[in-house]
MIFIRO-891043 format. One record per atom (N, C-alpha, C): residue number from 1; residue in three letters; atom name; y, z, x. Coordinates in nm, 2 decimals. Each point is the difference from the previous one (the first is absolute). Example, Ala and Ser with C-alpha at 12.3 -4.5 7.8 and 13.67 -1.06 7.14 Angstrom:
REM MIFIRO-891043
<vopa num="1" residuo="ala" atomo="N" v="-0.57" w="0.78" u="1.32"/>
<vopa num="1" residuo="ala" atomo="CA" v="0.12" w="0.00" u="-0.09"/>
<vopa num="1" residuo="ala" atomo="C" v="0.12" w="0.00" u="0.09"/>
<vopa num="2" residuo="ser" atomo="N" v="0.11" w="-0.07" u="-0.04"/>
<vopa num="2" residuo="ser" atomo="CA" v="0.11" w="0.00" u="0.09"/>
<vopa num="2" residuo="ser" atomo="C" v="0.11" w="0.08" u="-0.08"/>
This chain:
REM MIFIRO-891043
<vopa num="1" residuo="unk" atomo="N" v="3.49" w="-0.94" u="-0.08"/>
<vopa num="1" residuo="unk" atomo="CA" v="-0.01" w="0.08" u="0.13"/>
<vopa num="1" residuo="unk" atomo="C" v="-0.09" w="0.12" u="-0.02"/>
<vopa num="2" residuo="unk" atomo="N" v="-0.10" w="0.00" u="0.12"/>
<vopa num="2" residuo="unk" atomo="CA" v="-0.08" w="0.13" u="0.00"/>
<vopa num="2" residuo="unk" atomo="C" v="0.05" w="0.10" u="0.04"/>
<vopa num="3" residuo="unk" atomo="N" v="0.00" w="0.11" u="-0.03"/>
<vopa num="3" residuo="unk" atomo="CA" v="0.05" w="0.14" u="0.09"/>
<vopa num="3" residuo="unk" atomo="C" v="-0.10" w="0.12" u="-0.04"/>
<vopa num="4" residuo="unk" atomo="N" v="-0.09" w="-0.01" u="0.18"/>
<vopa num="4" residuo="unk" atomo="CA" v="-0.15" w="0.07" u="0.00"/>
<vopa num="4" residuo="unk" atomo="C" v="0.10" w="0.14" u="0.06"/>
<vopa num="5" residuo="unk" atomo="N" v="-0.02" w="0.12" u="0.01"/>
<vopa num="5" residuo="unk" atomo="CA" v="0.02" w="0.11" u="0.02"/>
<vopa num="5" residuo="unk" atomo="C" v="-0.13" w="0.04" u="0.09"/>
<vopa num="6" residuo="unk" atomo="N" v="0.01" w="0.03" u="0.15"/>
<vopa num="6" residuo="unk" atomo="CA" v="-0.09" w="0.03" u="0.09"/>
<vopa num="6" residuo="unk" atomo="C" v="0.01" w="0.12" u="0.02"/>
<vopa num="7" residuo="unk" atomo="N" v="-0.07" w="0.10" u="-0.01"/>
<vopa num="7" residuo="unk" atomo="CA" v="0.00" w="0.13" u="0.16"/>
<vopa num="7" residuo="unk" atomo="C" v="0.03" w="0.02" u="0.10"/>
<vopa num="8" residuo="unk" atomo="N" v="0.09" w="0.13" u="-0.01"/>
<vopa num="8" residuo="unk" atomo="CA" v="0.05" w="-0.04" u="0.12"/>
<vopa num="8" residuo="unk" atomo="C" v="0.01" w="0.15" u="0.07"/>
<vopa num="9" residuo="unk" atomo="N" v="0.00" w="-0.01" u="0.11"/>
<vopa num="9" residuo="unk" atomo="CA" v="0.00" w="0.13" u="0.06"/>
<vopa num="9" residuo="unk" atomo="C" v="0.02" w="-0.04" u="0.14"/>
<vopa num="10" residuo="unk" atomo="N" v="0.12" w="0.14" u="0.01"/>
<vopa num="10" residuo="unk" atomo="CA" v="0.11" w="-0.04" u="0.11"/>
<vopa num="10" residuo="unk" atomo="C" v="0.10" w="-0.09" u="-0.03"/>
<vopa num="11" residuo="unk" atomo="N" v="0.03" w="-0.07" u="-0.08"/>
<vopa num="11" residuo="unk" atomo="CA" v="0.09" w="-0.12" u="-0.01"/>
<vopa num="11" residuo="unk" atomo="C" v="-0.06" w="-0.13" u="0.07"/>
<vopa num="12" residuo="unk" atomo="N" v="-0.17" w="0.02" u="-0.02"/>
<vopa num="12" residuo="unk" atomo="CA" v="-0.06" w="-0.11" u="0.06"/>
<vopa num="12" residuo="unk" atomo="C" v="-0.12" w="0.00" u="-0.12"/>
<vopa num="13" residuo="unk" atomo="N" v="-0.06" w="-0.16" u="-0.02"/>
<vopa num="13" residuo="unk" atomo="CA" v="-0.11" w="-0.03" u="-0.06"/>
<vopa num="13" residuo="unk" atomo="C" v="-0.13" w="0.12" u="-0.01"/>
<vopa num="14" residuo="unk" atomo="N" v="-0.05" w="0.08" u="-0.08"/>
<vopa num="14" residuo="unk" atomo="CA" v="-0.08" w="0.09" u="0.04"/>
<vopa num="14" residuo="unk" atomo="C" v="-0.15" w="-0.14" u="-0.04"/>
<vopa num="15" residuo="unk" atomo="N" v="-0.03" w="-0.07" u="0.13"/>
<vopa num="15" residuo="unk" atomo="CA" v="-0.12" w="-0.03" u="0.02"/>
<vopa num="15" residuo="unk" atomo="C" v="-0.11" w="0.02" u="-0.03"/>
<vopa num="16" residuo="unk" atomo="N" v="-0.02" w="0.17" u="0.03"/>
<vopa num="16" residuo="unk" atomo="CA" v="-0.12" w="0.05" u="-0.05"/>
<vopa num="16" residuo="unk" atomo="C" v="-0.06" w="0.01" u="-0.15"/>
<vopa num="17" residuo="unk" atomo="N" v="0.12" w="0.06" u="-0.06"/>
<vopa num="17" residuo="unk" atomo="CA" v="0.02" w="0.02" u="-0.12"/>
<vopa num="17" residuo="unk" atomo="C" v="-0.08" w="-0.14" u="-0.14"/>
<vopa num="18" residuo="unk" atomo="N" v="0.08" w="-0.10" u="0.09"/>
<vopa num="18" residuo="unk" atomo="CA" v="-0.01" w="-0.17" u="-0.08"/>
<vopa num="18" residuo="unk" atomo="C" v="-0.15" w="-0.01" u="0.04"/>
<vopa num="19" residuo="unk" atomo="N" v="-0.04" w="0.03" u="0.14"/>
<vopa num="19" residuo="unk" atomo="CA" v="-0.18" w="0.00" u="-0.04"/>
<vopa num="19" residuo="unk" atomo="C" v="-0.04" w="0.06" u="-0.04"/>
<vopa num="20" residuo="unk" atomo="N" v="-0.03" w="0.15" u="0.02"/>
<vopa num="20" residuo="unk" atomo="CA" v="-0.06" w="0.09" u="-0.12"/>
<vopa num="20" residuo="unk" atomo="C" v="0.00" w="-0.09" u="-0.12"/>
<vopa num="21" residuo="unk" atomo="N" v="0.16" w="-0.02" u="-0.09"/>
<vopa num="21" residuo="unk" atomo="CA" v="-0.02" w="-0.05" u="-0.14"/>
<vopa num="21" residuo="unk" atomo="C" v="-0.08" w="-0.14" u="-0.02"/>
<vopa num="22" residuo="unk" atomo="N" v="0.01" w="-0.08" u="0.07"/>
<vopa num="22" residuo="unk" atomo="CA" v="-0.06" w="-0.10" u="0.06"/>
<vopa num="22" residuo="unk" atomo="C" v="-0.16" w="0.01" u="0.00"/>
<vopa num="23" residuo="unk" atomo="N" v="-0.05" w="0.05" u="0.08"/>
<vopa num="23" residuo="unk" atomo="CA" v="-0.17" w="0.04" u="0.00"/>
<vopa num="23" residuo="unk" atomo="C" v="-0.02" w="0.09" u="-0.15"/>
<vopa num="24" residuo="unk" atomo="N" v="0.08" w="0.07" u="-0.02"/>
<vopa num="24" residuo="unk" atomo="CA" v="-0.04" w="0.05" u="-0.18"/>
<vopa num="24" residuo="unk" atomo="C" v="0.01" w="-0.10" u="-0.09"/>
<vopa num="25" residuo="unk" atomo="N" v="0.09" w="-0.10" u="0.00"/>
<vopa num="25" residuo="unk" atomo="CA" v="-0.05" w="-0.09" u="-0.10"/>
<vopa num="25" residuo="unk" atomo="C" v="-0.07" w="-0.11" u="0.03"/>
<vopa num="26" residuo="unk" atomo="N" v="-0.05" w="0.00" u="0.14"/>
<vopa num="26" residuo="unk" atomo="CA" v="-0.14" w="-0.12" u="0.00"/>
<vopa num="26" residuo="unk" atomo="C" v="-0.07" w="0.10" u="-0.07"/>
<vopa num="27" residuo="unk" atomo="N" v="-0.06" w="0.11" u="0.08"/>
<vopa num="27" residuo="unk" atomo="CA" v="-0.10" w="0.11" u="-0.10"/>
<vopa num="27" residuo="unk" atomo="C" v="-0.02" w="-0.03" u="-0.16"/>
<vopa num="28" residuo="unk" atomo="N" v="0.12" w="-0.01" u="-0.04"/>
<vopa num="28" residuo="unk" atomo="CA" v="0.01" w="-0.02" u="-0.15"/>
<vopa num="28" residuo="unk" atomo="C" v="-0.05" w="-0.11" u="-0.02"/>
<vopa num="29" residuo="unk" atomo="N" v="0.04" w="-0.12" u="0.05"/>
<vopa num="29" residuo="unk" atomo="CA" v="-0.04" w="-0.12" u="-0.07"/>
<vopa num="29" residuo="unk" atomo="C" v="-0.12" w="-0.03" u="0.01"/>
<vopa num="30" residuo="unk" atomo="N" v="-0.06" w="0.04" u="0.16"/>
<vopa num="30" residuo="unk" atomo="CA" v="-0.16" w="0.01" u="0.02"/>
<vopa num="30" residuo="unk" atomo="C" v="-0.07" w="0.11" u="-0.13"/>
<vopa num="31" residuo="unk" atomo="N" v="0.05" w="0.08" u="-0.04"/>
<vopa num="31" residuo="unk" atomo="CA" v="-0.07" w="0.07" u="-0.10"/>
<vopa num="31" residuo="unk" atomo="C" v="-0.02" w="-0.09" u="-0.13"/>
<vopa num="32" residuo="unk" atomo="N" v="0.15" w="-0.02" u="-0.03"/>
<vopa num="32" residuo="unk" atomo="CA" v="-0.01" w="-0.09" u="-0.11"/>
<vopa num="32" residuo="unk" atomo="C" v="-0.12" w="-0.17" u="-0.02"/>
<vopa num="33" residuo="unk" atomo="N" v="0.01" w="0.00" u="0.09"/>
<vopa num="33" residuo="unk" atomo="CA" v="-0.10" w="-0.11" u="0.03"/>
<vopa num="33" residuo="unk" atomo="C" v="-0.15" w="0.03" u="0.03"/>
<vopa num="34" residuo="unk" atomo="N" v="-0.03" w="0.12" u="0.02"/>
<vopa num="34" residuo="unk" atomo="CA" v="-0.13" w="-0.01" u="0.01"/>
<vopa num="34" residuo="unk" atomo="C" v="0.02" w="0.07" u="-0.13"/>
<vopa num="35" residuo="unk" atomo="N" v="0.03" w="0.04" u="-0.07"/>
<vopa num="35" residuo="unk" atomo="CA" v="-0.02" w="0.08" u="-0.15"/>
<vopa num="35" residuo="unk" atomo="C" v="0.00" w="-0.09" u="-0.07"/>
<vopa num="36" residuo="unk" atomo="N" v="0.07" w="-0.12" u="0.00"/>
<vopa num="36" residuo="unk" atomo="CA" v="-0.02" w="-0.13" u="-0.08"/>
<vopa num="36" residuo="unk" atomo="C" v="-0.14" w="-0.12" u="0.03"/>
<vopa num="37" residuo="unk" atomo="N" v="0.00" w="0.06" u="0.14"/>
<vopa num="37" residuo="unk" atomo="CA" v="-0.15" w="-0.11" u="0.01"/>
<vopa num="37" residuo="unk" atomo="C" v="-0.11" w="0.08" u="-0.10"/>
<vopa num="38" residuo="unk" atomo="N" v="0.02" w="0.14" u="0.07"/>
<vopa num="38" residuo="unk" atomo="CA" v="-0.11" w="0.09" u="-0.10"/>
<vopa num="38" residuo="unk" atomo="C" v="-0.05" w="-0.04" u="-0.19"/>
<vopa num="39" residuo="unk" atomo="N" v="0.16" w="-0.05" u="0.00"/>
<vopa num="39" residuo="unk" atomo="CA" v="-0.01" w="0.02" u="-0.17"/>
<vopa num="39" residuo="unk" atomo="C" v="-0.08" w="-0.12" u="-0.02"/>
<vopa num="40" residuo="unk" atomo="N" v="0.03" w="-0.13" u="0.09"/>
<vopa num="40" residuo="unk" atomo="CA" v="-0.05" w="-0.10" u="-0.07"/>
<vopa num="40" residuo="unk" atomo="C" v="-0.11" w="-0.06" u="0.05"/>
<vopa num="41" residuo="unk" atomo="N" v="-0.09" w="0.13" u="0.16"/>
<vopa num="41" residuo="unk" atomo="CA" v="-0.14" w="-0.03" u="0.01"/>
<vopa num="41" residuo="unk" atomo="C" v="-0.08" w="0.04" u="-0.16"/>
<vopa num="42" residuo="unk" atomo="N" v="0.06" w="0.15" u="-0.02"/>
<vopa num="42" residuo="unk" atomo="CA" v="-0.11" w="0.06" u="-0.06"/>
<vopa num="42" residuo="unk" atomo="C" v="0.07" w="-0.10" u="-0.15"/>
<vopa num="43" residuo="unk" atomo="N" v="0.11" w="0.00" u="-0.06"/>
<vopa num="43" residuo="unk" atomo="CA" v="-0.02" w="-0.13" u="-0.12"/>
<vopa num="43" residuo="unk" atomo="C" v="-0.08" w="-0.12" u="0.02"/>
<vopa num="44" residuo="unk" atomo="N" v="-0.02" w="-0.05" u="0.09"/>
<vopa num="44" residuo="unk" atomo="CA" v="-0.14" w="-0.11" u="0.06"/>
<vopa num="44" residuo="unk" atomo="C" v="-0.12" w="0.04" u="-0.03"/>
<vopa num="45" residuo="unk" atomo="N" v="0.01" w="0.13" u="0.06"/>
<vopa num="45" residuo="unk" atomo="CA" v="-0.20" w="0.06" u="0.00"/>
<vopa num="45" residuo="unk" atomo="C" v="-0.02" w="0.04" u="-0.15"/>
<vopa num="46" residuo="unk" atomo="N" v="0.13" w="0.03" u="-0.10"/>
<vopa num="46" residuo="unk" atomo="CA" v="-0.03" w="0.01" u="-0.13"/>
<vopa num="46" residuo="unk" atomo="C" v="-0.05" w="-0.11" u="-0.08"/>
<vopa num="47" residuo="unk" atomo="N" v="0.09" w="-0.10" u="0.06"/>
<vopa num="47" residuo="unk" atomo="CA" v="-0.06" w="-0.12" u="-0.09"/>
<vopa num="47" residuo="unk" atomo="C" v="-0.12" w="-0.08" u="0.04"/>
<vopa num="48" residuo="unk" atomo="N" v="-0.03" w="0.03" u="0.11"/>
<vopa num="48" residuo="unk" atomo="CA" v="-0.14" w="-0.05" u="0.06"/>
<vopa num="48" residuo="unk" atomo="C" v="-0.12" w="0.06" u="-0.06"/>
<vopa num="49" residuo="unk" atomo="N" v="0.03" w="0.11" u="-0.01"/>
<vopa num="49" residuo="unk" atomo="CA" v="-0.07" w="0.14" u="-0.10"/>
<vopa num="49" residuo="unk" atomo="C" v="-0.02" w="-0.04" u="-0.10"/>
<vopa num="50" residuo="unk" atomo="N" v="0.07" w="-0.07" u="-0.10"/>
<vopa num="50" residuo="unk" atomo="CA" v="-0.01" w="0.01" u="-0.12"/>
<vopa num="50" residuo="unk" atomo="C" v="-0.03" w="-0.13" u="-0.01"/>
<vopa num="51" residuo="unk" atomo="N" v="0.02" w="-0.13" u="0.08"/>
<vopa num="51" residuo="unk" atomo="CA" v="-0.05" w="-0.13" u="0.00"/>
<vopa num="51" residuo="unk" atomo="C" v="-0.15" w="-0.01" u="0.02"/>
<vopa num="52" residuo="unk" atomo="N" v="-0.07" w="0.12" u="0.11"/>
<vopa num="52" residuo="unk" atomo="CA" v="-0.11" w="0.01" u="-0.01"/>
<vopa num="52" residuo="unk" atomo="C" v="-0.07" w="0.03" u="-0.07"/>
<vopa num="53" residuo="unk" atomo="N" v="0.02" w="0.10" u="-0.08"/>
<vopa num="53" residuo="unk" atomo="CA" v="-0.04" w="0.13" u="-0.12"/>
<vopa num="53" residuo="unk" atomo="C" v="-0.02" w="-0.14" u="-0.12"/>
<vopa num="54" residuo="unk" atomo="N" v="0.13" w="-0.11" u="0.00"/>
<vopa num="54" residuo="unk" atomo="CA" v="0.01" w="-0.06" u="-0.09"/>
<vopa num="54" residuo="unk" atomo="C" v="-0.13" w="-0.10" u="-0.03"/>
<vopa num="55" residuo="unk" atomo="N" v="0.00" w="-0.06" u="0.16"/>
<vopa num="55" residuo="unk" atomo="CA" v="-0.10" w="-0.11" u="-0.01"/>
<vopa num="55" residuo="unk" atomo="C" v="-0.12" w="0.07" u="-0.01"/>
<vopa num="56" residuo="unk" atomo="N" v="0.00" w="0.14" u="0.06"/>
<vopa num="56" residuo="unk" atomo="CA" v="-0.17" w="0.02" u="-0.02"/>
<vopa num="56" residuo="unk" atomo="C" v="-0.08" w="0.01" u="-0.17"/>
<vopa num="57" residuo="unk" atomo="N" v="0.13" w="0.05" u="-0.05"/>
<vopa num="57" residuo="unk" atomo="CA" v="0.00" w="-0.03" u="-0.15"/>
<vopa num="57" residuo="unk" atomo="C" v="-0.05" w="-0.11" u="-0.07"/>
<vopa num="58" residuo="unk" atomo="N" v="0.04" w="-0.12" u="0.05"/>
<vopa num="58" residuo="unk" atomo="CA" v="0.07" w="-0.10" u="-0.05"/>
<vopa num="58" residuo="unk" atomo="C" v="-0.21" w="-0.07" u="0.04"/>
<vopa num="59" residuo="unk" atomo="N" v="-0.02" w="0.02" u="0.11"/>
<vopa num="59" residuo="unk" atomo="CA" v="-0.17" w="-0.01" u="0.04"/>
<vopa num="59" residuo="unk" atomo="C" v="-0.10" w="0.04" u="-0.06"/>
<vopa num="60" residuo="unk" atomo="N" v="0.01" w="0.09" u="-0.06"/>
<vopa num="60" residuo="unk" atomo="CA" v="-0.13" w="0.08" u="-0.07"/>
<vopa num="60" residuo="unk" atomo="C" v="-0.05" w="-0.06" u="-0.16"/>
């Protein structure tokens, strides 16, 4: 059995409250996710970097 603990104000559901916390953790997860796309464009453009660097080596 689950037992969630809500907000409450007035002896009623505090609504507001569950969105506020609600839109702050989309905010989070949207952060977390573009912070992770970040990491693994720029690990891409490293290794393209150095794949190039490699071959032009690898030509001469």
């Amino acid at each position: 059995m689950l037992n969630i603990l809500l907000p409450v104000k007035n002896n009623q559901p505090d609504y507001e409250t569950m969105s506020i916390v609600i839109s702050a953790i989309h905010k989070i997860v949207i952060q977390n996710v573009v912070t992770y796309t970040d990491k693994k464009i720029n690990a891409t453009k490293r290794l393209l970097k150095i794949s190039s660097v490699s071959n032009v080596l690898v030509l001469r």
